[in-house]
PDB file of N, CA, C and O in Angstrom:
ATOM      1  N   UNK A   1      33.936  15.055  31.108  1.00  0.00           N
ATOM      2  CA  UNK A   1      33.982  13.758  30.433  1.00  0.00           C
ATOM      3  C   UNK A   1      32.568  13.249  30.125  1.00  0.00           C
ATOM      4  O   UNK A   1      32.368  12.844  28.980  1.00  0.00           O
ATOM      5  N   UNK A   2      31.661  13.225  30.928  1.00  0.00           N
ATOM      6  CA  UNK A   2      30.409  12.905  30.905  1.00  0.00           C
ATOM      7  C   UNK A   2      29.653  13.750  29.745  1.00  0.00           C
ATOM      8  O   UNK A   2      29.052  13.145  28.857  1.00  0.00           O
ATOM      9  N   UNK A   3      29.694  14.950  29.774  1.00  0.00           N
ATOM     10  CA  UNK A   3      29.275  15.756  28.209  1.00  0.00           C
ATOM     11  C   UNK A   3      29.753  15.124  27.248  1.00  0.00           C
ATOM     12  O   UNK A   3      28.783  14.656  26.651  1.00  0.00           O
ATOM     13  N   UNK A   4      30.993  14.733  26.571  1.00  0.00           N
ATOM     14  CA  UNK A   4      31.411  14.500  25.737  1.00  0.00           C
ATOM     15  C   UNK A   4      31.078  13.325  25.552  1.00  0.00           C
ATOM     16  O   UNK A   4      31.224  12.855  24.424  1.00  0.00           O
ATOM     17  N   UNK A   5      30.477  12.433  26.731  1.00  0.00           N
ATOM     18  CA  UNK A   5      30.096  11.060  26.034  1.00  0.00           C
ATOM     19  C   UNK A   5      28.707  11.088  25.683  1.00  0.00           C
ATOM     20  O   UNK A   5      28.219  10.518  24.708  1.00  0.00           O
ATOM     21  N   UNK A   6      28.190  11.676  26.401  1.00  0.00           N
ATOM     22  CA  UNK A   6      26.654  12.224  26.433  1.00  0.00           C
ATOM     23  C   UNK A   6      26.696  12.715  24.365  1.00  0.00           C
ATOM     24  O   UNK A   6      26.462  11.967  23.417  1.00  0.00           O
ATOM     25  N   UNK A   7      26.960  13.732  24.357  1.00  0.00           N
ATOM     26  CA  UNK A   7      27.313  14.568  22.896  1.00  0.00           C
ATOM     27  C   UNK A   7      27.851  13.313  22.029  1.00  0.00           C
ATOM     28  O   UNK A   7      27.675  13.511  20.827  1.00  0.00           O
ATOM     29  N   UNK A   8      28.402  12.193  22.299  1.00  0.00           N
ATOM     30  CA  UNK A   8      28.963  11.133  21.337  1.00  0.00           C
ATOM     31  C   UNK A   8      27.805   9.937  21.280  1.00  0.00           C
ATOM     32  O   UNK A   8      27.927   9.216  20.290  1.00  0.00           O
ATOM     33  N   UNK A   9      26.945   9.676  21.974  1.00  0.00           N
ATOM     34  CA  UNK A   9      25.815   9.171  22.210  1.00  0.00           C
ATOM     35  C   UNK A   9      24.466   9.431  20.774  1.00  0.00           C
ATOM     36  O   UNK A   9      23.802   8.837  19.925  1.00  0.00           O
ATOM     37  N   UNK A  10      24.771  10.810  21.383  1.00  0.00           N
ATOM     38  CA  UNK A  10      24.045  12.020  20.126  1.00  0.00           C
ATOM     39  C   UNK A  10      24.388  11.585  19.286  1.00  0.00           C
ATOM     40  O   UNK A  10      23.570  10.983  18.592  1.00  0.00           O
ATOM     41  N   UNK A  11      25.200  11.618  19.046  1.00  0.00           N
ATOM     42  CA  UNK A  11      25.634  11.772  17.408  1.00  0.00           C
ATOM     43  C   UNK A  11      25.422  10.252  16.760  1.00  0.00           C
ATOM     44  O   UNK A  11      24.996  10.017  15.629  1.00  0.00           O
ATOM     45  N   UNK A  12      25.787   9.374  17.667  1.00  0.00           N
ATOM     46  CA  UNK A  12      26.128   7.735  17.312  1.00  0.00           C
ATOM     47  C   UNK A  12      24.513   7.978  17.175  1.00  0.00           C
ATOM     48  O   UNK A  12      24.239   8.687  16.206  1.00  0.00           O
ATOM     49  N   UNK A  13      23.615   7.628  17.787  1.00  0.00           N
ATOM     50  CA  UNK A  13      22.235   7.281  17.669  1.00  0.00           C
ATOM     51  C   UNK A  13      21.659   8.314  16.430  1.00  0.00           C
ATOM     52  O   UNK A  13      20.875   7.771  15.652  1.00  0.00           O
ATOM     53  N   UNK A  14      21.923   9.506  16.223  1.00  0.00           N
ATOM     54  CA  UNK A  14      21.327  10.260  14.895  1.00  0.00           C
ATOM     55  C   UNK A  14      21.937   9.494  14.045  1.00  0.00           C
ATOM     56  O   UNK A  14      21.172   9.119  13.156  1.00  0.00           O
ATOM     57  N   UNK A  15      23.607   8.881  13.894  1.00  0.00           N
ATOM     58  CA  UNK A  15      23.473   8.294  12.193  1.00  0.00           C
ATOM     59  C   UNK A  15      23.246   6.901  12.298  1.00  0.00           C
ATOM     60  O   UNK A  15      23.421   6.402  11.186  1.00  0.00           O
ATOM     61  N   UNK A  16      22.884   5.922  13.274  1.00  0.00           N
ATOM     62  CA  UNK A  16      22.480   4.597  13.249  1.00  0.00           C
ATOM     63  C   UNK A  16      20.360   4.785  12.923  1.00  0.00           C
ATOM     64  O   UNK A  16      19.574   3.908  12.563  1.00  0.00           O
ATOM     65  N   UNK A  17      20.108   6.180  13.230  1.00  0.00           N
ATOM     66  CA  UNK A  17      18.874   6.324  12.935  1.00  0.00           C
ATOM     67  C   UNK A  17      18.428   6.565  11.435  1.00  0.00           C
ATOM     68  O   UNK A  17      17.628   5.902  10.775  1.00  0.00           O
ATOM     69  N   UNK A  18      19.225   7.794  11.031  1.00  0.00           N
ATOM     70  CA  UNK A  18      19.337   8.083   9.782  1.00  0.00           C
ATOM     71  C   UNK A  18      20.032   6.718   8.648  1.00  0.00           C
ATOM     72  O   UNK A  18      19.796   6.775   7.441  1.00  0.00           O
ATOM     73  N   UNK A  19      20.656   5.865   9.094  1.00  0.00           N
ATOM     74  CA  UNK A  19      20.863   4.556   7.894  1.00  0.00           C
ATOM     75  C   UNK A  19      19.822   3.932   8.354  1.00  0.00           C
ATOM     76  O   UNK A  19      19.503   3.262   7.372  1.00  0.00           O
ATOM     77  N   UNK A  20      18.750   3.584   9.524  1.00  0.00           N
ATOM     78  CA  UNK A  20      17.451   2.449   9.412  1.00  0.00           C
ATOM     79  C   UNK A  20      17.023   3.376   8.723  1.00  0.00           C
ATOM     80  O   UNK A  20      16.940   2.930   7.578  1.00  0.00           O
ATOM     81  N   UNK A  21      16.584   4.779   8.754  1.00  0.00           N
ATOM     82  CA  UNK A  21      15.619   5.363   8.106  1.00  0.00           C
ATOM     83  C   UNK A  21      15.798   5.494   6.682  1.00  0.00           C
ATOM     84  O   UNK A  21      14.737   5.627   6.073  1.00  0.00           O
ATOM     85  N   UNK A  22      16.888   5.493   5.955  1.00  0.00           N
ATOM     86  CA  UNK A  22      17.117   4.836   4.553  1.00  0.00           C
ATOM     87  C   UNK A  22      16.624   3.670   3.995  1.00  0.00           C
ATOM     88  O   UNK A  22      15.594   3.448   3.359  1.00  0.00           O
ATOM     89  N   UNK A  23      18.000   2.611   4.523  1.00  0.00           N
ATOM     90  CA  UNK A  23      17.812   2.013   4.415  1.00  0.00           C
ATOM     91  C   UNK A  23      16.372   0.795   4.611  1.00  0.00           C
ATOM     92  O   UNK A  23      16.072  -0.237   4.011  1.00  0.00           O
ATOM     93  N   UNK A  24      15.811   1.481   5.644  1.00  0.00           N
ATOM     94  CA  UNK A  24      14.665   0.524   5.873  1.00  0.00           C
ATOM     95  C   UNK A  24      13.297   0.806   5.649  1.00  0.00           C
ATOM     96  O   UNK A  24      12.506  -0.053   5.260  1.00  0.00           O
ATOM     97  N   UNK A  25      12.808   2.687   6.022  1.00  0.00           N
ATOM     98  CA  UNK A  25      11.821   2.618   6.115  1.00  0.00           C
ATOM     99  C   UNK A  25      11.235   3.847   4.850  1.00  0.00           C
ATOM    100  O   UNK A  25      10.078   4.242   4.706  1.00  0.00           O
ATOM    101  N   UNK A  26      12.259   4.180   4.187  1.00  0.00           N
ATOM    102  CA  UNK A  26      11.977   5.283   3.330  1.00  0.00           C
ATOM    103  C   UNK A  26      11.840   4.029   2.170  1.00  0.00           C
ATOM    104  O   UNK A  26      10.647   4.197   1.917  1.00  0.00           O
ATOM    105  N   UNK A  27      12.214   2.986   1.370  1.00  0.00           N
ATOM    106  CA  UNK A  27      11.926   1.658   0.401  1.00  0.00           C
ATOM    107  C   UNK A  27      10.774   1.905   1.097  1.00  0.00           C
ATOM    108  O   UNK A  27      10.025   2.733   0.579  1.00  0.00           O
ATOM    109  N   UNK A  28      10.412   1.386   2.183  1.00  0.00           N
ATOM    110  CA  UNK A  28       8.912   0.408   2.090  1.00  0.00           C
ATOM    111  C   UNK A  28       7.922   2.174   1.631  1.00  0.00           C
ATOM    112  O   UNK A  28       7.112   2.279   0.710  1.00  0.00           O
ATOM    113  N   UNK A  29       8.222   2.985   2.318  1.00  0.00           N
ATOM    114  CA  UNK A  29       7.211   4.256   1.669  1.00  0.00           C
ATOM    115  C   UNK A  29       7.412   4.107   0.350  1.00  0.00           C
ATOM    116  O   UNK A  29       6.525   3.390  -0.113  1.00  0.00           O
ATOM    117  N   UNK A  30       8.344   4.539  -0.637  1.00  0.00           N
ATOM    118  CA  UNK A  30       7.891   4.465  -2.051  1.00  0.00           C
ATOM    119  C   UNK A  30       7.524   3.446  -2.494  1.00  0.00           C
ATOM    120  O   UNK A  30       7.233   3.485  -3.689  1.00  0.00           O
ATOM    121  N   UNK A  31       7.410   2.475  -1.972  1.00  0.00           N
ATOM    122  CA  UNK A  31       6.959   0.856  -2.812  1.00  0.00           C
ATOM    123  C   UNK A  31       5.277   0.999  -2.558  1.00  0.00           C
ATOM    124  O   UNK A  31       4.450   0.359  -3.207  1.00  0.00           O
ATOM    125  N   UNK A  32       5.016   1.758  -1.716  1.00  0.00           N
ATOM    126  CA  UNK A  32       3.167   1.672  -1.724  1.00  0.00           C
ATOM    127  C   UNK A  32       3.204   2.541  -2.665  1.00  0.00           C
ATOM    128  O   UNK A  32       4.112   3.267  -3.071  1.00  0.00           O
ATOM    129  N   UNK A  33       1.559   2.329  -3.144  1.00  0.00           N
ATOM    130  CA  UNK A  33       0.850   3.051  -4.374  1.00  0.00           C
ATOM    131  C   UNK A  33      -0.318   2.926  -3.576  1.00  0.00           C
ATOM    132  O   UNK A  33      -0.544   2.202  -2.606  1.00  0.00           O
ATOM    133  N   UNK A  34      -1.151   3.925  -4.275  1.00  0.00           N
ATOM    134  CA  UNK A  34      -2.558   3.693  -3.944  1.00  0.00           C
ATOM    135  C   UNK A  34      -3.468   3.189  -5.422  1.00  0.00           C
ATOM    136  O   UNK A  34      -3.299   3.461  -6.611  1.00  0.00           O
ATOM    137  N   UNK A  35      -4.641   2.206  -4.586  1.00  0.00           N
ATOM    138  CA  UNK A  35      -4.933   1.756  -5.980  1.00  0.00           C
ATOM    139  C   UNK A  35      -5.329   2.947  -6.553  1.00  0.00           C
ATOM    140  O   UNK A  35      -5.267   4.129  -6.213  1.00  0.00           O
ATOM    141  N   UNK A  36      -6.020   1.955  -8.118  1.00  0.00           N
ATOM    142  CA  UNK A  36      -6.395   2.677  -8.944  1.00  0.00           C
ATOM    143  C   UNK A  36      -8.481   2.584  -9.242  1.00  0.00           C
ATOM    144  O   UNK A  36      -9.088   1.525  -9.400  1.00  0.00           O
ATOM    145  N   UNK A  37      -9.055   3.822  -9.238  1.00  0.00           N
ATOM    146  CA  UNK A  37     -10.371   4.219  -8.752  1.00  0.00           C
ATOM    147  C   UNK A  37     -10.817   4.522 -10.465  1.00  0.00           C
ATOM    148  O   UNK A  37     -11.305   5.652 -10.491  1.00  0.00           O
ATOM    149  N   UNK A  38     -10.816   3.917 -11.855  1.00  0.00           N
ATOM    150  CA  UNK A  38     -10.979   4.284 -12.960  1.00  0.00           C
ATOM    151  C   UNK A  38     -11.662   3.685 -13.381  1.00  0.00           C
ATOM    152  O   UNK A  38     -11.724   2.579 -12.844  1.00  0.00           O
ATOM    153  N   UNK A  39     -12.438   3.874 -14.339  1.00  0.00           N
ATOM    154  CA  UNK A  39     -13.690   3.210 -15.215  1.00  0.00           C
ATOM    155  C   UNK A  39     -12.999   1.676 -15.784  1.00  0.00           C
ATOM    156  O   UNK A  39     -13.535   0.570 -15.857  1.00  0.00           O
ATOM    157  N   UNK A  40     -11.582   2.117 -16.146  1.00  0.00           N
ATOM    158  CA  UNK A  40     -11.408   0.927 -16.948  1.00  0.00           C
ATOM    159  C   UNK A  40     -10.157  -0.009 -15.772  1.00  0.00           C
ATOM    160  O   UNK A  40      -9.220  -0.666 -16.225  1.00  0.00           O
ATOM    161  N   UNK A  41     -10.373   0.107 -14.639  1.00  0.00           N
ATOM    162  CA  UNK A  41      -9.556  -0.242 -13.503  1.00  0.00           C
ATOM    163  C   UNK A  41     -10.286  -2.354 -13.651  1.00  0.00           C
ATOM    164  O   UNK A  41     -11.226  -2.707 -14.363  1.00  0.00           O
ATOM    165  N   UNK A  42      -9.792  -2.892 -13.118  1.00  0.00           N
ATOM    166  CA  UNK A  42     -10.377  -4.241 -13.207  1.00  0.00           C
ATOM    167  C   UNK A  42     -11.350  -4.267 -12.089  1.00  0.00           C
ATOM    168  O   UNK A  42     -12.215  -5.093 -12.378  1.00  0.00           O
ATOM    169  N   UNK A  43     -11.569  -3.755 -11.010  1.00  0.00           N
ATOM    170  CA  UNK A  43     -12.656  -3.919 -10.088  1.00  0.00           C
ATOM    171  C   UNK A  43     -14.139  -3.149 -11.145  1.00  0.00           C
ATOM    172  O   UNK A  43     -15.312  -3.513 -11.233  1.00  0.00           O
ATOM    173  N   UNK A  44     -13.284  -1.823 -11.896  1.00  0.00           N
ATOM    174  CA  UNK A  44     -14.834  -1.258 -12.467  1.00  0.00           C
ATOM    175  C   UNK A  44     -15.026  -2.265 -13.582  1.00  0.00           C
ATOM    176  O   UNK A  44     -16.028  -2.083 -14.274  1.00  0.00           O
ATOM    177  N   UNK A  45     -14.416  -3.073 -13.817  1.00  0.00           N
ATOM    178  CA  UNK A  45     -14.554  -4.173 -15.413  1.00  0.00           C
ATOM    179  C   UNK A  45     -15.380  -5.191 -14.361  1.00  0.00           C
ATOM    180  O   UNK A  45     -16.531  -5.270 -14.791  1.00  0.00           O
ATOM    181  N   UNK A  46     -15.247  -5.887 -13.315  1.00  0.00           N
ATOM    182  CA  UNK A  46     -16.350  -6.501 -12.394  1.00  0.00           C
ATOM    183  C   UNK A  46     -17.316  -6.270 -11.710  1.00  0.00           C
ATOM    184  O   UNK A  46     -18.099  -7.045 -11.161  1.00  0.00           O
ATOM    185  N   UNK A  47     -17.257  -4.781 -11.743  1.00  0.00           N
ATOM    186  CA  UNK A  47     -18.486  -4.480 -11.586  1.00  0.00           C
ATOM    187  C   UNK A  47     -19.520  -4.481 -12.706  1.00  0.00           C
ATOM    188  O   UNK A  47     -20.664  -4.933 -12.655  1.00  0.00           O
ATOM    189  N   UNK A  48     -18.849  -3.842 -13.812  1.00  0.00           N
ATOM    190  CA  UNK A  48     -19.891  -3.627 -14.977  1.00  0.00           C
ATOM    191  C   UNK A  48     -20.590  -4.952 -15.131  1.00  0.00           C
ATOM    192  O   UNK A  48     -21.784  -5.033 -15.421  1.00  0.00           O
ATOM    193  N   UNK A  49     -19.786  -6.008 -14.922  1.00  0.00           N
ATOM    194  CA  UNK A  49     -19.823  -7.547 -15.726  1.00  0.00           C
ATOM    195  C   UNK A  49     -20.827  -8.146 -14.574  1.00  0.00           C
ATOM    196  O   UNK A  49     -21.438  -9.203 -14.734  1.00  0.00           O
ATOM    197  N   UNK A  50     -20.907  -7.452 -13.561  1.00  0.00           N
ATOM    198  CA  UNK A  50     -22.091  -7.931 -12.325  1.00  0.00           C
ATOM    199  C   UNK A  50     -23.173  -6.919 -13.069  1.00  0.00           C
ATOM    200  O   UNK A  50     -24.005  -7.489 -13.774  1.00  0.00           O
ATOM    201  N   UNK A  51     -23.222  -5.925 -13.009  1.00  0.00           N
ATOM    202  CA  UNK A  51     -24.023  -5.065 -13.103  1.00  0.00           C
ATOM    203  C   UNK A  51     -25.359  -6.019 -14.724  1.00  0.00           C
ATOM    204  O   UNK A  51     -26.537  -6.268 -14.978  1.00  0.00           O
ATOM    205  N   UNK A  52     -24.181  -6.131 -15.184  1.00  0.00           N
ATOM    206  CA  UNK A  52     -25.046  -6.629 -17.013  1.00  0.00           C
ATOM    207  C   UNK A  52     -25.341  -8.198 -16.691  1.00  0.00           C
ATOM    208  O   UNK A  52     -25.730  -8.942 -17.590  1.00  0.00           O
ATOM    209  N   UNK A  53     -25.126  -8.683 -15.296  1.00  0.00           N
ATOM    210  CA  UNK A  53     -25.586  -9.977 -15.363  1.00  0.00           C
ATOM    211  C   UNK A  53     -24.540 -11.338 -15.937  1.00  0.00           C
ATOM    212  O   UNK A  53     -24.841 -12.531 -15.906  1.00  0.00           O
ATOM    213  N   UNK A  54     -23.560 -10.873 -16.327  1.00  0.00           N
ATOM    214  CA  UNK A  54     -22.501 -12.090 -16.891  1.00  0.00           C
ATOM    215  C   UNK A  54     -21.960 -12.943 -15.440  1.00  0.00           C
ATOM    216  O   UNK A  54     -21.089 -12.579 -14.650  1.00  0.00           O
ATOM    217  N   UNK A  55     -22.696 -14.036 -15.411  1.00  0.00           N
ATOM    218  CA  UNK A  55     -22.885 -15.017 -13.636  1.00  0.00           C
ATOM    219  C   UNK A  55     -21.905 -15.361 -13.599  1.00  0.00           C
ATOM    220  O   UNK A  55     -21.620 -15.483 -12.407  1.00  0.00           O
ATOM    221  N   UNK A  56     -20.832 -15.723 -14.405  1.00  0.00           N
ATOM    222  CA  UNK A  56     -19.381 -16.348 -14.405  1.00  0.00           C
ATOM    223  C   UNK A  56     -18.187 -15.614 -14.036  1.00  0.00           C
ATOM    224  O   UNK A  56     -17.277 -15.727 -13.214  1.00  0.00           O
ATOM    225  N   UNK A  57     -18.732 -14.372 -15.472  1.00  0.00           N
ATOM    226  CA  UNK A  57     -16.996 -13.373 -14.994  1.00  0.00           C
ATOM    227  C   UNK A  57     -17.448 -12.618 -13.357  1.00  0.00           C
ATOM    228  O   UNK A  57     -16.682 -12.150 -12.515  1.00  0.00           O
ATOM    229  N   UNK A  58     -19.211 -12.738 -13.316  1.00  0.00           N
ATOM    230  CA  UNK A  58     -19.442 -11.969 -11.920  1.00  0.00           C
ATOM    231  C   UNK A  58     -18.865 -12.900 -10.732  1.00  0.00           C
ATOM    232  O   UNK A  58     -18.247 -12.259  -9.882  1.00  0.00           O
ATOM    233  N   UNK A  59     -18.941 -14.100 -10.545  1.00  0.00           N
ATOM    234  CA  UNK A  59     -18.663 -14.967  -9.424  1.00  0.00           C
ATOM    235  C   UNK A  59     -16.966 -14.829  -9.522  1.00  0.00           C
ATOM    236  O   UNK A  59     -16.364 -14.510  -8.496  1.00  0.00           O
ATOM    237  N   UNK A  60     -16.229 -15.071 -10.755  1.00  0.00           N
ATOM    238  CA  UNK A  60     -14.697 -14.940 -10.745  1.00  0.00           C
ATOM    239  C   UNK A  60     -14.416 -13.915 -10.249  1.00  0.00           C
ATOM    240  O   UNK A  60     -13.336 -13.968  -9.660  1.00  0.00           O
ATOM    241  N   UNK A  61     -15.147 -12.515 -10.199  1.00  0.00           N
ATOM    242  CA  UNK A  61     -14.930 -11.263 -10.075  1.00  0.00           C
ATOM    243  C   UNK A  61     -15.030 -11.093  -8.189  1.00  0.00           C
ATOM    244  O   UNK A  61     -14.550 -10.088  -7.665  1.00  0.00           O
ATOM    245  N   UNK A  62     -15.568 -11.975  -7.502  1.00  0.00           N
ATOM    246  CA  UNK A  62     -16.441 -11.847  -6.399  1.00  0.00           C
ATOM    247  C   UNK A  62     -17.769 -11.320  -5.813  1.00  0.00           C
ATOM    248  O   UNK A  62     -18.080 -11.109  -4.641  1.00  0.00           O
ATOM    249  N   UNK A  63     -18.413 -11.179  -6.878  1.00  0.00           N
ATOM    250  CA  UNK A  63     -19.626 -10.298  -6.745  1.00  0.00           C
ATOM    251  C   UNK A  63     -20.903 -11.580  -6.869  1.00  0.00           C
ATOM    252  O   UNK A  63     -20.713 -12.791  -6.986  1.00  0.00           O
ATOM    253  N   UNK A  64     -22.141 -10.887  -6.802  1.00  0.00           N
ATOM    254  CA  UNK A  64     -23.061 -11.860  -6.932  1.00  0.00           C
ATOM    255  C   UNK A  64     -23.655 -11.038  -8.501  1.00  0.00           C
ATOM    256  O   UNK A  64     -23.251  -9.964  -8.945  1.00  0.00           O
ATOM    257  N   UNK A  65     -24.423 -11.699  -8.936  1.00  0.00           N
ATOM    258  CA  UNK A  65     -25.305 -11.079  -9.928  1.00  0.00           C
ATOM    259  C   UNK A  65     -26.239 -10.504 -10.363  1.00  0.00           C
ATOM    260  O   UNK A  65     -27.216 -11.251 -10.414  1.00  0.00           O
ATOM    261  N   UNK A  66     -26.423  -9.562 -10.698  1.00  0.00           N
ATOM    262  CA  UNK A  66     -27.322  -8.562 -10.724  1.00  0.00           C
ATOM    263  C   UNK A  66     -27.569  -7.164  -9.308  1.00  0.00           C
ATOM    264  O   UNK A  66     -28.371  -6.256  -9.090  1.00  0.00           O
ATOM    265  N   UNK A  67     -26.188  -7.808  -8.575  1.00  0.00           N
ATOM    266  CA  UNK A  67     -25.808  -7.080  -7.085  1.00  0.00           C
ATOM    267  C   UNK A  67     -24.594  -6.127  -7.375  1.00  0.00           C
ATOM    268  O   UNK A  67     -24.458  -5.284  -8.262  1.00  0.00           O
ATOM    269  N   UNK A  68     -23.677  -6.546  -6.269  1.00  0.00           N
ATOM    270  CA  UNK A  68     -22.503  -5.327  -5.913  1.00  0.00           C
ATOM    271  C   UNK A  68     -21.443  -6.092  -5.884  1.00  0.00           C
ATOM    272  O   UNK A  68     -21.602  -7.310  -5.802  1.00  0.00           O
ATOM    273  N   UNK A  69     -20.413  -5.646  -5.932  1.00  0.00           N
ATOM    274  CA  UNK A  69     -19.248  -6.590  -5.087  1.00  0.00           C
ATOM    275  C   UNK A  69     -19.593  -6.548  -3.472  1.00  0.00           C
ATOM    276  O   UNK A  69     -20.338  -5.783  -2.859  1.00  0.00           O
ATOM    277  N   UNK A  70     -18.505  -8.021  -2.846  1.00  0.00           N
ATOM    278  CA  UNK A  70     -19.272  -8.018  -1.852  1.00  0.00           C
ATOM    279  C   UNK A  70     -18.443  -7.887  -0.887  1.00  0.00           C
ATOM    280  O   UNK A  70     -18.850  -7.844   0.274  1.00  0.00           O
TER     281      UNK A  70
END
C-alpha cells in the first residue's frame, strides 16, 4: 500500500510541476529579449548626440556633454 501511494505522490507532483512550469515559468522566459547593441539603437543615437555636443538631447539622453553616458 505504501508503494502505491508513494508512486501516486510521483506522479501527482510531476503534473502539478509540469502545469507551474507552463503555465508560469516558460511565459516569463519568452517575454525577455535582450536589448538591442546597434548603431541606430536609441542609447547609440545618445551617445552620438553627447559625443557632437547637443547639451539638451545629451542631458534628456542621461549623459553629460562632450562625455559618456553615465
Amino acid at each position: 500500500m505504501l508503494v502505491i501511494v508513494c508512486i501516486g505522490l510521483a506522479i501527482g507532483g510531476t503534473l502539478i510541476g509540469g502545469i507551474h512550469y507552463y503555465a508560469v515559468d516558460l511565459p516569463v522566459q519568452q517575454a525577455l529579449s535582450a536589448p538591442v547593441n546597434s548603431v541606430g539603437s536609441e542609447i547609440g543615437g545618445c551617445m552620438e548626440e553627447c559625443r557632437e555636443g547637443h547639451t539638451a538631447a545629451c542631458i534628456a539622453c542621461g549623459g553629460s556633454p562632450g562625455g559618456s553616458k553615465k
